[in-house]
N, C-alpha and C positions, 0 to 999 in steps of 0.2 A: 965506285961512285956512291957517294953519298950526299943527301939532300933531307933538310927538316925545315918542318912545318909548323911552327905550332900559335895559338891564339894568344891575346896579350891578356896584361894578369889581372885586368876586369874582367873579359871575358871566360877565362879560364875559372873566377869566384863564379860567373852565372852559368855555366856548366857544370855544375859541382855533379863529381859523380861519374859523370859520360869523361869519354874519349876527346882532348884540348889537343896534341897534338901529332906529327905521323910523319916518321923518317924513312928515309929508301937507304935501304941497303945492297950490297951487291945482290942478294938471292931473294928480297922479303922485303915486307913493310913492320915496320915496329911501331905501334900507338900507345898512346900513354892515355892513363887518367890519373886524376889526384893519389888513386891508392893502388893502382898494380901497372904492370907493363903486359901487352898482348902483342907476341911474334906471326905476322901470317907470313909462312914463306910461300915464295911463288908457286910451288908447287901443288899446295894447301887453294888456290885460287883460280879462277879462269877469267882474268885479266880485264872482268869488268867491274866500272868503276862510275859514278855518278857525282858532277859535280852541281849545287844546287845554290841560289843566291836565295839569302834571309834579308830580313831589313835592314840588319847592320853588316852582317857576316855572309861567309859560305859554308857550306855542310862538305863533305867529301863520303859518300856512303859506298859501300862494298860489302861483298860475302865471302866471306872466306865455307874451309870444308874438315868439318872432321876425318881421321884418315877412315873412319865406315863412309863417308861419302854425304854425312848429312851436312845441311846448310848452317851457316854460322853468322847473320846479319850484325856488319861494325857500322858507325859513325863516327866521324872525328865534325866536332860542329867547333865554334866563334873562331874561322880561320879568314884571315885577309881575303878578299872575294879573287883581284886579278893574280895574287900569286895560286893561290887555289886551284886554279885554271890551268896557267902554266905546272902546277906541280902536276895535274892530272894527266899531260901530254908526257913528262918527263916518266913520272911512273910508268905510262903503259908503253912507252919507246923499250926502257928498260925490261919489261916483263917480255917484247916482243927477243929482243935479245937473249935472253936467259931463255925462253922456249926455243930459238934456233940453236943456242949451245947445247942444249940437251933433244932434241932432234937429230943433232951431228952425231950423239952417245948412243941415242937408240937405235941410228939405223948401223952402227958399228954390231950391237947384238942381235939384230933385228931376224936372220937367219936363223941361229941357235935357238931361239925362242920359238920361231916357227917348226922351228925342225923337231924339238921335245915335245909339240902341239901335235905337230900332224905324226909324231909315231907314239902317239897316246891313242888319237881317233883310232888310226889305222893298224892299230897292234893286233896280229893273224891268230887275237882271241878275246875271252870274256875278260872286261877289263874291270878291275877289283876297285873298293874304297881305295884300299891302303895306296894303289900306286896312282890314282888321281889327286892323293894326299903326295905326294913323291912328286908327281912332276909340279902341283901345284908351290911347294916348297923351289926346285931348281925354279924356275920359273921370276920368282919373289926376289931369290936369292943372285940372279941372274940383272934382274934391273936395277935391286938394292947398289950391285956393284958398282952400278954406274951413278949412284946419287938419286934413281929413279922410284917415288914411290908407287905402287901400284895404284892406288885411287888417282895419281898423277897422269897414268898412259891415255887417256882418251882425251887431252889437251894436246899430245903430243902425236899421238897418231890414231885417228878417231876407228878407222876401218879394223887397225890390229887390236884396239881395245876392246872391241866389241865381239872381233874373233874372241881373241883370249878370255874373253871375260868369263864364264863357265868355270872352267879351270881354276883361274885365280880365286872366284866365288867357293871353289871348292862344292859346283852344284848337283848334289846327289839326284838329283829328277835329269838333268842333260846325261848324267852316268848313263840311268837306267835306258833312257830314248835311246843312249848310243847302245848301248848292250843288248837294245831289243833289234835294232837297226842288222847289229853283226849276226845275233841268232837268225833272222831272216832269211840272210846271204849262207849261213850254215844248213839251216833247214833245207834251202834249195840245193843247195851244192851234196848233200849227203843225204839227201831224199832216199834214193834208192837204198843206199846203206840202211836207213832207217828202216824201212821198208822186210828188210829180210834177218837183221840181225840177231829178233826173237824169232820163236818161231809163226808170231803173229806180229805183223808191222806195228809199231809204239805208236801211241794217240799224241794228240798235240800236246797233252799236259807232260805226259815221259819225256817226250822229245826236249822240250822247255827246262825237262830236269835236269836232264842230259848234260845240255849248253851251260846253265848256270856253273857260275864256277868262282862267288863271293868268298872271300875268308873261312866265311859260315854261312854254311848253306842249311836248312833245314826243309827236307821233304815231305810236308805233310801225308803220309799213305792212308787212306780207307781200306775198309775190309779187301780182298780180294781184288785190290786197285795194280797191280802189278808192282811192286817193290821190287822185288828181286830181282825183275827185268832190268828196272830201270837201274840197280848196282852192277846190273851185270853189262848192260850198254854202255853205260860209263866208262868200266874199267878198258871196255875195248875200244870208247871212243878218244879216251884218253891217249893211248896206246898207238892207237891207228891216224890218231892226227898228228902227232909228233909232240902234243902238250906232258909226255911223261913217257921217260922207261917204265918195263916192269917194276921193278927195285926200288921206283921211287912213291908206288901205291902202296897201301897200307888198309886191309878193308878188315875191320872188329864183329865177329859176332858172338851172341851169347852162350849158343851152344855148340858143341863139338859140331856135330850133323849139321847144321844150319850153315857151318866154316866150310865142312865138305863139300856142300852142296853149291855154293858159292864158288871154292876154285873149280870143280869139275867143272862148271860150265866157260867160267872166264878161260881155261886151259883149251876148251872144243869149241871156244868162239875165235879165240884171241893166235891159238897156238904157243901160247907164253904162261911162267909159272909165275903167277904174284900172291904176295904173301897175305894167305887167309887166315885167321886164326882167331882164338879167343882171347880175351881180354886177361887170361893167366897166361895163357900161350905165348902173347905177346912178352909180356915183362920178364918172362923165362926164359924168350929168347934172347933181350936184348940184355939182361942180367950174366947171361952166358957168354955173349959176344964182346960184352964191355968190362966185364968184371971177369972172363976167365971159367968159373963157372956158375951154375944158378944154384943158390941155396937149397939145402935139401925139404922138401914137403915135410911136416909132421905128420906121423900116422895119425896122431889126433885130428887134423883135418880131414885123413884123404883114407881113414879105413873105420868104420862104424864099430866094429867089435874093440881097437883098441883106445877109441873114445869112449865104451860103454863101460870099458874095465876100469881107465881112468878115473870116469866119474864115481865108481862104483868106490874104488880105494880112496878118493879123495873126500868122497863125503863121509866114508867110517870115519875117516882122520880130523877130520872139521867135529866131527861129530863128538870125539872123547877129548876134545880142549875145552874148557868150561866156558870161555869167552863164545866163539860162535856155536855152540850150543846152546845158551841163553837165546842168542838171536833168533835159530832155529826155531827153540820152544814159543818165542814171543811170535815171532810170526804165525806160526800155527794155531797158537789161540785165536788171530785175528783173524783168517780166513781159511777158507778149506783146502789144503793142500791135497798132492794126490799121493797120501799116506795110510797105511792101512793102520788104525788108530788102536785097534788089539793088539799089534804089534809093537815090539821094543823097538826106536826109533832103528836103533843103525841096525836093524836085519833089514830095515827101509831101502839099504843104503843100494841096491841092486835093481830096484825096482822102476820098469822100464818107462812107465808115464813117472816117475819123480826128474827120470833122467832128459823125456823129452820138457819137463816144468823149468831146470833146471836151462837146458841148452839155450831155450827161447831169450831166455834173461840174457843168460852168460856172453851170447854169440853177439846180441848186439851191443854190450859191454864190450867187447875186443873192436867190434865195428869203432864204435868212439873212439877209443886209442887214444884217453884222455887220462888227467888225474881225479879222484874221488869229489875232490871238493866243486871241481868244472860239473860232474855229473847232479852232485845237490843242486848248486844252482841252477840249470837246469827244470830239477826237476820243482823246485822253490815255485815255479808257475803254476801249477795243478792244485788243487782244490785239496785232491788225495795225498798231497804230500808228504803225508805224514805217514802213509801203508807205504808209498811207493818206495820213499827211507827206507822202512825196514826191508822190503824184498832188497836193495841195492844193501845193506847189511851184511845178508847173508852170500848174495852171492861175489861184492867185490875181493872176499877173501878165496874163492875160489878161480875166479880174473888173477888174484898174482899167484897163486899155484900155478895156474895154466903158463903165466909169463914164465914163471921159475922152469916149468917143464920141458917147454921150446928152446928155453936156454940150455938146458942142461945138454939136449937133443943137440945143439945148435943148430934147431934149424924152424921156420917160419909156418906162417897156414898162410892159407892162400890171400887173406888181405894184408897180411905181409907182404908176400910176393908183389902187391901192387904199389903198397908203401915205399917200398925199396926201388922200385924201379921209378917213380915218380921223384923219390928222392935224386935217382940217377939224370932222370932227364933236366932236373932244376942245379944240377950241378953246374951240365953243358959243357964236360969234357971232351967232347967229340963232335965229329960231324954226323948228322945222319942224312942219307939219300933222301927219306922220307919226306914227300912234297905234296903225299894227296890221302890224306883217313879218311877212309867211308867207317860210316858204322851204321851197323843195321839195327832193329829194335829200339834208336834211340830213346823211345819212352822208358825201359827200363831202367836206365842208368841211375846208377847210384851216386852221391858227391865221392867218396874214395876212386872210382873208376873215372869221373869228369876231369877232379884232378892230377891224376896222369895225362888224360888228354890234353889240359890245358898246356901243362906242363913242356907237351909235346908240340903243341903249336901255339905258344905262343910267347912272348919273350924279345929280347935281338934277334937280330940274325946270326945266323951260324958264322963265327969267326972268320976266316980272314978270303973267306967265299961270298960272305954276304950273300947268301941263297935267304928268299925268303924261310921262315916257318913252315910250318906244313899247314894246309886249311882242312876244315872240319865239314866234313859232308854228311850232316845224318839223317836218317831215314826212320820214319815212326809216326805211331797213332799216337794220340794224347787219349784218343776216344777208348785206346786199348791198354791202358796203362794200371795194369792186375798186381804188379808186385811190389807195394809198400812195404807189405810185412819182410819182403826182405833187401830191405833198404833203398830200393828208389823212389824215385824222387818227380813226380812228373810235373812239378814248377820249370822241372831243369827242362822239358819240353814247352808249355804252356808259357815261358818267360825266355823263349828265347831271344828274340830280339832284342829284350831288355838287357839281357845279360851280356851279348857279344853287338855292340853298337855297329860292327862293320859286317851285316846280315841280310841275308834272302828268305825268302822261304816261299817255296813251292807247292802245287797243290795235286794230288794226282787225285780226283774225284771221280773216273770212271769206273763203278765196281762190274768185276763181268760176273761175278759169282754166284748173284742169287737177282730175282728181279726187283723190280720198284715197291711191288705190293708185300713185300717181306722188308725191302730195307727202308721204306719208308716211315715204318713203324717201328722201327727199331732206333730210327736215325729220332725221331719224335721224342722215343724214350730218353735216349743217352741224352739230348741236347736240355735236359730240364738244366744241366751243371750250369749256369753264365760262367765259372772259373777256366768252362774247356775251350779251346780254339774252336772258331763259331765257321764250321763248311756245309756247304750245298753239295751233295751228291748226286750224280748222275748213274744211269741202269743201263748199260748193254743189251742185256736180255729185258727191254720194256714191250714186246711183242706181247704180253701173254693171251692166251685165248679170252674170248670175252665168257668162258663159262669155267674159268680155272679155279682150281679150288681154293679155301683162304689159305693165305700163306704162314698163318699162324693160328695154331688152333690150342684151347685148351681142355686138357681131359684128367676127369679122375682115374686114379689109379689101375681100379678093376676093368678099366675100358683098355688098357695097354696092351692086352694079352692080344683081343678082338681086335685091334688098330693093325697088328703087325701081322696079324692072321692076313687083313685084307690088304696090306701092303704085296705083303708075300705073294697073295693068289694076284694080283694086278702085276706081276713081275713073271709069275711063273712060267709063261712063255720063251723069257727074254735071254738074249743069248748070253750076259755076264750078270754075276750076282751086282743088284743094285747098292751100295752103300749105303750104312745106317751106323750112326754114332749115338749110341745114348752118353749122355754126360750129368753130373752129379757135383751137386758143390764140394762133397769128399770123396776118398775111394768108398767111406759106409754106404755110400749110397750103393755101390754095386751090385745087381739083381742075381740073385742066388738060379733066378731059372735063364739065365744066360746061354749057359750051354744047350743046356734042353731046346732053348727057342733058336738054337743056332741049327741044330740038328732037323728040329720040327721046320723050318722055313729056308731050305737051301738056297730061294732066290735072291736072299738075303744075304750081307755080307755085314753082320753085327759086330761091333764093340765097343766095349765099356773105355771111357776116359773120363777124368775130371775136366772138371771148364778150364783152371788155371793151363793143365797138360795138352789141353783142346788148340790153345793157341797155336796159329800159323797152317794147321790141318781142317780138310772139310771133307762134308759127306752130301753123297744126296738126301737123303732124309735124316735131321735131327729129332732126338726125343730128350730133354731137359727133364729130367727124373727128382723128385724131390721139393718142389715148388711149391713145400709147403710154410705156413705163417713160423718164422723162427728157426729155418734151415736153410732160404735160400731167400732173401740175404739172411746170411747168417744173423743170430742173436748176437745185440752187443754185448759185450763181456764185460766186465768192471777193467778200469783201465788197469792193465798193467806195465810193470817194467821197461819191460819190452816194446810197447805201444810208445809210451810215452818218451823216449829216448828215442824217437822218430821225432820227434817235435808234435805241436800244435796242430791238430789236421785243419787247415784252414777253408776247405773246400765249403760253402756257403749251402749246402744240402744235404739231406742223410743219407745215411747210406751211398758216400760218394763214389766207391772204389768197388762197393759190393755193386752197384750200379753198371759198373764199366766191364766188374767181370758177367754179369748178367748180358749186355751187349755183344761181348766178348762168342759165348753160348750160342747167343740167337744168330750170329753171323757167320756160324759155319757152314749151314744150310743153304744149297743152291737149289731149293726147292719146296721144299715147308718141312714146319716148327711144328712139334708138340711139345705143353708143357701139362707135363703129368701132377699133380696134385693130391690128398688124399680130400676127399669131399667133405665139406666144412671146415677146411683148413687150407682156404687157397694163400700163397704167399702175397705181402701187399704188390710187388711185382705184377703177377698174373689179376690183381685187382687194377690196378690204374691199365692195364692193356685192356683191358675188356672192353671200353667203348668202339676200340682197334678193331677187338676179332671176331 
């Protein structure tokens, strides 16, 4: 059916500009003006329509709808008045028509639609971004078939449009209410489970960590907040709910021990072996399973003495070539090497601080895994540019020694071994079971180790299985993030939402470790960063007596001896030696009368750690040795090599990392802090605490 309308051609000169005339067509209205055509089709409209008498003419006004749903106000004005009228009855006959044609369409899919609806709500788990993106596409794609746009369905069927509308919206808030809705119904139904699976029942915040189960999940953990619980309940809730075989978890951690410790428990909770390991461990394995076997380690990586020979022969050799001897010399002049300067350079060539001068550079030269000129620019940023040149000078020619030497070897170091196996998972010649990475210590992660993760979960899906990816579950402080110097990265925590758009992140703020009046001031310190993730923690143990001693105290030096004397006699009764960790920003700090006072204080149970080694361990009583101006936080150094091939430290504060390993320190103690000092050289630390202690 077709019918037009339009004004005559005076009136069409005094409308100049607007909309003169307006045809029906089967599906739509077409209006014209002097200089373009406008289609509304019916779908685009909700069939109302105003017809309005002028002094000579009629007007015919409507709105049409952008497909987002906003309003579109048309006119068609100098139209004959009583056809006008009649054209307004014909059009909305017509539109009544074209809405029962497609009425007949949608209640043919009207099922299907509900049925991907209600097994989205009701899916027997945490329901993800991606597959709210999934049905929301079937969905689309399911009305499209029928000619049906989706801003169209609530003309056509007002109750299902309004069901559906969430979905179709794609609305991450309805996600989240339903997801909180399902953990509810899980928390209730698996209470008891919850209850007994550690060996102290999990707080509402684990429990919440538990259930989440986004793409990307990230668990924020405080000091002594239960992490490991919470990896360890997962893997058996996973397990035990039917969300995953073993085979198909995947949980990363940094150190050997910390892996062990990990399956031993998933093994005596679960009765199942799933795969724990480290992050070399890992790529070694699947380098073996995929490729047959895994490349051989160099001794250069994996044994100190034939790294030290190495170095030793490679720098004689640098050494008698006139070119990087130049360099050598030139650098030298410009700053103090650790070379014994009466000596003839290559009897140098052995000596153990040039070789640890040398590795600092060298090792994150091989981290980049770039070419020379990518590294200038680089370092083209920095001010020092021009020292930093020459140190990259001297040691890129010792970077392709190394390459030449692996080669010769054929075989990798251990950021190789990640290389390679990232290379392997971006290839995607395989399937892998793998459907759930946990990784512990997320804040340390490096970019080489994130991208194999990524590598791993993220991409299509696995060929002609179409299994999703695998999602990323990590678990970490941002608060506790000590290890720049060798290559992480703790933006890759602090940025995580940003970086993976289909994300959670969870908060486990209950410390049971130490009380309020210890981690309150600690929590004070760390928080000066604004770059760190901004949390509230809660104390366990907030009973303390109202006459308890301060939980952080600080003392000079010669008072250390007296402290642990009175430790000691306040314990001597007691039926196990009390725990006492002294810690030191290096091993120099190590107290020569250790053993002595181990001997002299039996109720005591002393040992020496560094803070960086401290991490993850606690004692009852800490002693922070060294707290003095220029040693703890360390003195900055003039930037080196090394430094600055980490990037830009963008952290808005100084001392931002010596800060966190200071934090780090004071959070081992489930009891109280001393920090030892020599008098009149308190470190700025132990100054800005002092209104605290």
């Amino acid at each position: 059916m077709s019918m037009k309308l339009s004004a005559n051609r005076w009136a069409q000169w005094l409308v100049y500009g607007d909309h003169y005339s307006l045809q029906l067509e089967d599906d739509g209205l077409l209006l014209e003006s002097r200089h373009h055509r406008q289609y509304i089709p019916f779908s685009a409209w909700d069939g109302q329509l105003t017809v309005s008498r002028g002094l000579l003419w009629g007007t015919i006004s409507l709105t049409g709808y952008t497909d987002e749903g906003n309003p579109l106000p048309f006119e068609v004005f100098g139209l004959p008045w009583h056809r006008a009228q009649q054209a307004g009855q014909t059009i909305y006959r017509s539109y009544q028509a074209y809405i029962a044609r497609y009425q007949k369409r949608l209640a043919m899919i009207r099922p299907s639609l509900l049925a991907e609806y209600d097994a989205l709500v009701n899916a027997p788990a945490y329901v993800r971004l991606s597959q709210l993106r999934a049905t929301q596409q079937i969905l689309v794609d399911k009305l499209e078939g029928e000619g049906i746009p989706a801003s169209f369905l609530a003309s056509l069927d007002e109750v299902m449009a309004t069901t559906l509308a969430p979905v179709l919206r794609g609305d991450k808030q309805w996600l989240k209410t339903r997801n909180q809705q399902w953990q509810a119904m899980m928390l209730n139904q698996w209470q008891a489970w919850f209850d007994r699976i550690e060996s102290s029942p999990l707080n509402d915040g684990q429990r919440a960590a538990v259930l989440t189960d986004e793409s990307h999940t990230l668990v924020v953990a405080g000091p002594g907040s239960g992490k490991t619980s919470v990896l360890v309940a997962r893997a058996a809730y996973l397990i035990e709910s039917g969300q995953a075989k073993p085979e198909q978890l995947l949980l990363l951690a940094f150190g050997r021990d910390a892996a062990e410790e990990l399956k031993t428990r998933i093994k005596t909770k679960t009765g199942h072996e799933v795969n724990v390991t480290t992050f070399h461990g890992f790529a070694r394995q699947q380098l073996v399973e995929h490729q047959g076997q895994a490349p051989m380690i160099s001794p250069l990586a994996s044994d100190e003495t034939a790294k030290a020979a190495w170095l030793t022969q490679t720098l004689a050799e640098q050494w008698q070539q006139p070119t990087p001897r130049k360099a050598w010399d030139k650098l030298h002049q410009q700053q103090t090497l650790p070379l014994d300067d009466n000596a003839e350079l290559t009897a140098c060539a052995y000596d153990s601080r040039l070789h640890t001068w040398v590795w600092s550079r060298l090792s994150r030269v091989i981290q980049a895994n770039t070419t020379k000129r990518a590294l200038n620019d680089k370092l083209a940023s920095f001010e020092e540019q021009a020292a930093l040149k020459n140190e990259l000078a001297v040691i890129w020619p010792l970077y392709q020694a190394y390459k030449q030497a692996l080669k010769a070897e054929n075989a990798v170091d251990f950021d190789g071994l990640i290389t390679q196996a990232t290379k392997l998972f971006q290839q995607r010649k395989f399937v892998t079971p793998i459907q759930f990475v946990m990784v512990d210590e997320y804040q340390d992660i490096s970019p080489a180790r994130l991208a194999m993760l990524e590598a791993l979960c993220h991409g299509k899906a696995d060929g002609e299985t179409q299994s999703p990816r695998a999602s990323l579950y990590a678990v970490g402080d941002d608060w506790q993030a000590i290890y720049r110097f060798a290559g992480a990265d703790v933006s890759l925590t602090t940025e995580f939402a940003q970086r993976f758009g289909d994300s959670e992140i969870c908060w486990l703020t209950t410390c049971y470790r130490y009380p309020s009046t210890l981690g309150k001031v600690a929590q004070q310190f760390i928080e000066q960063n604004p770059k760190q993730l901004s949390k509230q923690l809660d104390y366990a143990r907030d009973k303390a007596p109202a006459k308890a001693p301060k939980a952080i105290k600080a003392i000079t030096d010669d008072k250390l001896d007296k402290t642990l004397a009175s430790l000691a006699k306040k314990y001597a009764n007691a039926e196990h030696a009390v725990s006492v960790m002294l810690l030191g920003r290096t091993h120099a700090i190590r107290p020569d009368a250790l053993e002595s006072w181990q001997n002299a204080y039996p109720s005591l149970a002393l040992r020496y750690t560094t803070a960086h080694a401290s991490k993850g361990q606690e004692a009852h009583y800490v002693f922070i040795l060294g707290m003095d101006d220029g040693v703890f936080p360390a003195k900055p150094r003039s930037l080196s090599l090394d430094e600055a091939l980490l990037g830009k430290n963008e952290e808005p504060i100084e001392h931002a990392e010596e800060r966190r390993l200071f934090y780090v320190a004071l959070t081992r103690a489930q009891k109280q802090v001393w920090l030892v000092h020599q008098k009149g050289y308190a470190s700025p630390f132990v100054e800005e605490l002092k209104g605290c202690l």
